[in-house]
N, C-alpha and C positions, 0 to 999 in steps of 0.2 A: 085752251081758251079761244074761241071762236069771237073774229073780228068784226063785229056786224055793222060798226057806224065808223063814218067817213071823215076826219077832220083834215083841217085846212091849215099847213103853220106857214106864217109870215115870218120868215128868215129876216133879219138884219139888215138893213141895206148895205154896199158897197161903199166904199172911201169917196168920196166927192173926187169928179176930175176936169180937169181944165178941159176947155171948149174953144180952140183958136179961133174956129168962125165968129163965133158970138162975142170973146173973149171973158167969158165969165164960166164961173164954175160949175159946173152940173152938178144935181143931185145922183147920187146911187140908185141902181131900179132896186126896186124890193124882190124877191121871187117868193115864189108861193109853192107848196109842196104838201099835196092830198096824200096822209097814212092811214093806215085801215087799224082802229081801233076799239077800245072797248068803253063803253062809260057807263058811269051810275053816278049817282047823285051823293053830295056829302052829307054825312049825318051829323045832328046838332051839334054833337060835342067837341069835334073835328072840327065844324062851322066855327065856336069860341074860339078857340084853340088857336087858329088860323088868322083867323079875319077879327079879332078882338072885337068880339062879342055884336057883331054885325049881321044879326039872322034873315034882314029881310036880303039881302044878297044872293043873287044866284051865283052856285059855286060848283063846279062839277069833280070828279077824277076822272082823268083820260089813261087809262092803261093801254101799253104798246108792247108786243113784245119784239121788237128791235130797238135798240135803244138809238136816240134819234142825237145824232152829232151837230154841232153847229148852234149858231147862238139863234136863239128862237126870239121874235120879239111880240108876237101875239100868237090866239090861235082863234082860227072862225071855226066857229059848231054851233047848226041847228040858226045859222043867219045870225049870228049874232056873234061880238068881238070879246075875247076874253083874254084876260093876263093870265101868268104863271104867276102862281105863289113858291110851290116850291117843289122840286123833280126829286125820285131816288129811283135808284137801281138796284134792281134784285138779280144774282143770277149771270152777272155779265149780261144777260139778255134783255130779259124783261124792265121795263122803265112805268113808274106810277107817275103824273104830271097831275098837278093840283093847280084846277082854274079858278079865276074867279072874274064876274062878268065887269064890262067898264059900262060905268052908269053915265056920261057925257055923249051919248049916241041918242 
């Protein structure tokens, strides 16, 4: 499987930590982390299935084949911000990642 598109995953942020200068908490930085991927679009029935019955959604599959560690909290593809619905792993390797897009942007 040849990895032709590029996405973008927005890891978790970090533990909040105290700031003695300021005295106040700081937020976690987020890190960002480009995997060379594969996508296609989900079909209707998968679309039901998933997204209870919500077709005008854009929803993609991201396939990888390394399977990606660490808690993901979005991912960017094609400029726009998507959530995970639901990850599997085939293979010890290869990993299927089921997006769907956030409509508040």
């Amino acid at each position: 499987m040849r990895e032709t598109e590029r996405a973008t995953l927005v890891l978790k942020a970090s533990k909040p930590t105290y700031n003695p200068e300021t005295g106040k908490m700081d937020k976690g930085a987020t890190q960002e982390v480009v995997v060379p991927c594969f996508v296609s679009g989900m079909g209707l029935e998968l679309k039901n299935q998933l997204l209870n019955n919500k077709l005008n959604v854009e929803a993609w599959i991201m396939r990888v084949n390394k399977p990606i560690s660490g808690a993901v909290e979005s991912v960017k593809l094609y400029g726009k911000k998507y959530y995970i619905i639901n990850r599997k792993t085939f293979y010890k390797r290869r990993e299927a990642i089921y997006l769907s897009e956030v409509n508040h942007e």
